[in-house]
Legacy VTK file of the C-alpha trace (Angstrom):
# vtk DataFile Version 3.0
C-alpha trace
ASCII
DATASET POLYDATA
POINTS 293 float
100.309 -40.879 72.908
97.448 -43.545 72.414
94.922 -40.838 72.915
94.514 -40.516 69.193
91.771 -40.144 66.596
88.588 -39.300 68.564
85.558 -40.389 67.475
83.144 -38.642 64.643
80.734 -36.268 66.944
77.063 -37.107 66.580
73.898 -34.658 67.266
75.926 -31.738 68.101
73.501 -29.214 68.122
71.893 -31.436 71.105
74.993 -31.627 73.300
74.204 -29.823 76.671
76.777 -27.316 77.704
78.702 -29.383 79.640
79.220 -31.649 76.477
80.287 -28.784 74.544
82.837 -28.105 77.136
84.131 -32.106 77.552
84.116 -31.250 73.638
86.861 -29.112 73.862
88.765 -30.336 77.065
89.496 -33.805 75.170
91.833 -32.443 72.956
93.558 -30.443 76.063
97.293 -31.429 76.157
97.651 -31.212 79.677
94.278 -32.959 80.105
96.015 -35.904 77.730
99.407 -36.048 79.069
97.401 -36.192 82.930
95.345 -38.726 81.743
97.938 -41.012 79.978
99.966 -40.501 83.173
97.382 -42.030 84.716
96.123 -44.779 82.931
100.728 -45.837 83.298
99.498 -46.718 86.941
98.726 -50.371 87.906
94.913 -51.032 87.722
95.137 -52.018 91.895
96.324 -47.887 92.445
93.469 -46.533 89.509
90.891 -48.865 91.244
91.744 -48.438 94.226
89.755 -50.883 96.756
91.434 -49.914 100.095
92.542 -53.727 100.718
93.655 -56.841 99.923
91.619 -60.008 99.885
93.950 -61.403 103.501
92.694 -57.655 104.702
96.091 -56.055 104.464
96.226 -52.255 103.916
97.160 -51.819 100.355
97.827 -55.443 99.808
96.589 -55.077 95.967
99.504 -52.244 95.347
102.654 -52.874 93.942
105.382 -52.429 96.855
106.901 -49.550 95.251
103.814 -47.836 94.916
104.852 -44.020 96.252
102.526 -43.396 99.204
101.689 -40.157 97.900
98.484 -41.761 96.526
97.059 -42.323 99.606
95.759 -40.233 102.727
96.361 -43.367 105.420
96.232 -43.079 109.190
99.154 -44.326 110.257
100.484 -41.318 108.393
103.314 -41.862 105.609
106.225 -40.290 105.666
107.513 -37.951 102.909
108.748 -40.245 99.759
107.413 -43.795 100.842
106.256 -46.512 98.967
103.903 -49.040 100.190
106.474 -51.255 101.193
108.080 -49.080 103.363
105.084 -47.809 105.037
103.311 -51.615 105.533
106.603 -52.792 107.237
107.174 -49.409 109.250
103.490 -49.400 110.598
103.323 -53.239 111.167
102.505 -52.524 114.736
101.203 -49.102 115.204
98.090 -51.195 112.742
97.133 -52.952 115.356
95.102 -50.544 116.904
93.864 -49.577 113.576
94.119 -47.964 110.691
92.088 -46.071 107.560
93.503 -45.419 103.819
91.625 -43.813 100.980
92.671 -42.179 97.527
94.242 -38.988 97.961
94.022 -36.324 95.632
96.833 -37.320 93.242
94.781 -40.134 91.753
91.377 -37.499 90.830
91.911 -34.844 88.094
93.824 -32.031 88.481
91.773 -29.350 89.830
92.853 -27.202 86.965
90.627 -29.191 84.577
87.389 -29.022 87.129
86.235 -32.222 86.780
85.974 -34.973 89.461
86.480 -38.101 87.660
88.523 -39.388 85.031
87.072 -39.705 81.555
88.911 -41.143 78.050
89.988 -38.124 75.659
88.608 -40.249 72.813
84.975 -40.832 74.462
82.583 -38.233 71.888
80.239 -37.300 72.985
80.398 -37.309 76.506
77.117 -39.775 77.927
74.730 -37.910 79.911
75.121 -40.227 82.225
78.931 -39.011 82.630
78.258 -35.309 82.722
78.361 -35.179 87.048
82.424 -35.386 85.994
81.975 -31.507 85.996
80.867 -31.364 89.195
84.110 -30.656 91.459
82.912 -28.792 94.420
85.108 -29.206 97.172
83.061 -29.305 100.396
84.345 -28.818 103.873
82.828 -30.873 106.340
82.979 -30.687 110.091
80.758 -32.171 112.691
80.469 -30.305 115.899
78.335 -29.367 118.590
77.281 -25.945 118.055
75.982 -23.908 121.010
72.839 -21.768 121.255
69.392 -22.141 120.621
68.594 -24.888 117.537
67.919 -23.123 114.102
64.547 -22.292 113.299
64.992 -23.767 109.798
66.616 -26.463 108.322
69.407 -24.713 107.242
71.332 -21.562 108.372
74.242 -19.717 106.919
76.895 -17.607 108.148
79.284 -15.633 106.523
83.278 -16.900 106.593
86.238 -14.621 106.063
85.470 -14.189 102.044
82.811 -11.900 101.425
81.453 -14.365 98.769
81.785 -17.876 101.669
79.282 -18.740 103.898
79.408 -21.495 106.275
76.285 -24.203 106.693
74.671 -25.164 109.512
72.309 -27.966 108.862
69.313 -29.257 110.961
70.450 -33.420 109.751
67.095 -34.408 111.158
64.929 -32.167 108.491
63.398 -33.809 105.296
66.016 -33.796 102.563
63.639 -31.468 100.070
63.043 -28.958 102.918
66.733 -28.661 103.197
67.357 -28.451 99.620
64.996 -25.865 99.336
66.238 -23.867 102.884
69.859 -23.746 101.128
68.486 -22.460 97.813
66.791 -19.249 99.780
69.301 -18.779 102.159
71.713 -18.281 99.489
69.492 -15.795 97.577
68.970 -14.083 100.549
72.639 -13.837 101.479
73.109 -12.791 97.640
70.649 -10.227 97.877
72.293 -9.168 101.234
75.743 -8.629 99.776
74.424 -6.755 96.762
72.393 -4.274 98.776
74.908 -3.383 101.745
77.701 -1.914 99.345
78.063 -1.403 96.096
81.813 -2.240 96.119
80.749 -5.343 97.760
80.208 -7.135 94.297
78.814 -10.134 94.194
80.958 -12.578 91.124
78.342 -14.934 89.797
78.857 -16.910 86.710
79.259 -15.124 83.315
78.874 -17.508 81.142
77.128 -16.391 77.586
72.818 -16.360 76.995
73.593 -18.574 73.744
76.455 -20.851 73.054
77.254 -22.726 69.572
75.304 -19.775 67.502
75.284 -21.093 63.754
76.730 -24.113 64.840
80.190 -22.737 65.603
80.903 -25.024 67.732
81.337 -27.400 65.352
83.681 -26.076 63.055
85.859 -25.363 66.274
86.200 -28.968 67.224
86.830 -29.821 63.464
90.060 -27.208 64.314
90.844 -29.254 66.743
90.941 -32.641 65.516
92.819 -31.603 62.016
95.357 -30.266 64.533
94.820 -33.752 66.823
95.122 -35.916 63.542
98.660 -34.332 62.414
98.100 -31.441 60.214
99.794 -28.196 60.839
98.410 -24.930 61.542
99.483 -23.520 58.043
97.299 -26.216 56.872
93.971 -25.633 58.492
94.404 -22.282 57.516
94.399 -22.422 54.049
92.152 -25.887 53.115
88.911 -26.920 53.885
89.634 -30.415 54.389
93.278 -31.870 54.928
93.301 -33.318 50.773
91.708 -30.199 49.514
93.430 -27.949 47.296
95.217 -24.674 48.937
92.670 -22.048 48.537
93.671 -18.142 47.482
93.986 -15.821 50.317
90.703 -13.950 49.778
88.322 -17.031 49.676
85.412 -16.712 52.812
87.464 -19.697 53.896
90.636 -18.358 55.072
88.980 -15.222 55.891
86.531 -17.176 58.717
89.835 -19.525 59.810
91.500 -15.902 60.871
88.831 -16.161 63.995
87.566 -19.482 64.303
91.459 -21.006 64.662
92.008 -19.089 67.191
88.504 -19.522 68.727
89.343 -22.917 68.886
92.754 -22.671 70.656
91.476 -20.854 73.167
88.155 -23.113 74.057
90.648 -25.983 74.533
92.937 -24.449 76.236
90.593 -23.123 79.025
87.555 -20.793 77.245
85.710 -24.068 77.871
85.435 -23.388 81.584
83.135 -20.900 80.374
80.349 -22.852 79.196
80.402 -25.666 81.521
77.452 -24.363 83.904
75.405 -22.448 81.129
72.462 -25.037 81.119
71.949 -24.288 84.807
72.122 -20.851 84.599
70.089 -20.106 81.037
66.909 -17.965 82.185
68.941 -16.398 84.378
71.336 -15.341 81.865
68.795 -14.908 79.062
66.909 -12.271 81.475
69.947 -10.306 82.398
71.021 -10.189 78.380
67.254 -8.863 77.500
67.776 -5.870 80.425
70.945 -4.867 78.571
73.276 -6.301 82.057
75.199 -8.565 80.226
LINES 1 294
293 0 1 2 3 4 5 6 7 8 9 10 11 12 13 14 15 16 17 18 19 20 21 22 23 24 25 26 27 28 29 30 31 32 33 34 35 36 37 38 39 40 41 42 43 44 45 46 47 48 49 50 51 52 53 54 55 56 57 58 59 60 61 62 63 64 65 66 67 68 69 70 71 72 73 74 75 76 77 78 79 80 81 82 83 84 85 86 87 88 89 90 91 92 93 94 95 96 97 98 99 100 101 102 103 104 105 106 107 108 109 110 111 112 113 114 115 116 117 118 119 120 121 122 123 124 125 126 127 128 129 130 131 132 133 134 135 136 137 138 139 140 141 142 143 144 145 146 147 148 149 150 151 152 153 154 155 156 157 158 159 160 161 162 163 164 165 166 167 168 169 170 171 172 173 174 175 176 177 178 179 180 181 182 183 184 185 186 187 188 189 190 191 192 193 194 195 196 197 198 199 200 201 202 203 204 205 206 207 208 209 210 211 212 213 214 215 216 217 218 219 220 221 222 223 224 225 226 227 228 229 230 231 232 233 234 235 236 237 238 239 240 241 242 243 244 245 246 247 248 249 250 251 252 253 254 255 256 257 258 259 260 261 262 263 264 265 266 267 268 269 270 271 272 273 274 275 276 277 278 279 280 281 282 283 284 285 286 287 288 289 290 291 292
């Protein structure tokens, strides 16, 4: 793969949380295979710009582009390229027609983030960390009947105890909104915990403290040995991949009994864990002090 040899981290014991957890996900095979994958497609499909300079739909695309890439109104059919659906819609175009990137060009949802990002980028900018934010969001626009909402915002519950569907007042000031969704959602919270006990309410469960001693940081150093060709056996039983093989009772080998493991499981999804930590810290540091965590 060209994803090789990451760069040196710097200031680790600044990274936020969702640093930590890019931290981890770069040296994800899947994430690496997806991403090579990716980059393999023609810088028209990656960039997508909807069309071509004459105006045609797709006109930037190679013709054997599969359509599968695209959500397009006329609609593809199953297994066509570009070619196939420019010359097959010719006509029905004339009375328009919309394309956009469909799924199969963002990030597996697996991976939860919403925009590609370069295995070998370390750390990940702050100005990059909104790649973790991949909330879907269902949007319909309707008329809804009965008297107008007394606040901006009002929420009803869905079919899962733990949805709730938004009504919003579009004509409100954007921070009263922001501010009517924050306490209707406590409320509803508050509302679920209190009407059962069975009824309980998943929140995130991330952990109060993350990287303790800097752990962090010997985890990731796991990780790129591994990345930069050295076998397990090896990272077991050195310090550094020209160090002499140390004897099976040195603190060394005893830590790496943990801490490789540790760090197989952080890349291999345990980073999902830490993502959100930053916006959840007093919560979680109150709820650790009362013993609920």
């Amino acid at each position: 793969m060209t994803q090789r040899n990451p760069k040196r981290l710097t200031n680790h014991i600044a990274l936020s949380s969702r640093q930590w957890a890019w931290e981890f996900l770069r040296f994800n095979a899947a994430y690496r295979d997806a991403y090579a994958e990716w980059m393999r497609l023609p810088d028209s499909v990656r960039n997508f710009k909807g069309m071509s300079v004459d105006g045609t739909p797709l006109g930037g695309c190679p013709p054997e582009t599969p359509m599968s890439y695209f959500d397009v109104k006329p609609s593809a059919l199953p297994g066509e390229t570009v070619a196939d659906w420019l010359f097959r819609t010719e006509k029905e175009r004339e009375s328009g027609w919309g394309v956009q990137a469909s799924n199969e060009l963002a990030p597996p949802k697996e991976f939860m983030i919403c925009d590609w990002v370069d295995p070998t980028v370390s750390p990940l900018p702050k100005d990059k960390e909104h790649v973790w934010e991949n909330f879907e969001v269902e949007s319909v626009g309707a008329l809804v009947e009965g008297p107008p909402a007394r606040l901006g915002v009002q929420l009803r519950p869905l079919g899962h105890i733990h949805e709730l569907g938004v009504i919003v007042d579009v004509r409100m000031p954007m921070t009263r909104l922001v501010q009517d969704f924050k306490n209707a959602v406590l409320a509803y919270r508050e509302k679920v915990h209190s009407q059962n006990k069975i009824m309980t309410l998943e929140t995130y469960s991330g952990k109060p403290n993350i990287n303790n001693g800097g752990i962090y940081e010997k985890l990731v150093t796991i990780l790129k040995r591994l990345d930069q060709g050295e076998s397990e056996d090896e990272v077991r039983h050195k310090e550094t991949a020209d160090g002499p093989r140390l004897e099976h009772w040195a603190p060394y080998i005893t830590n790496m009994k943990t801490q490789f493991l540790a760090a197989l499981a952080m890349r291999d999804g345990g980073y999902k864990q830490i993502i959100f930590r930053d916006d959840f810290v007093g919560q979680l540091k109150k709820k650790s002090t009362t013993g609920k965590t």
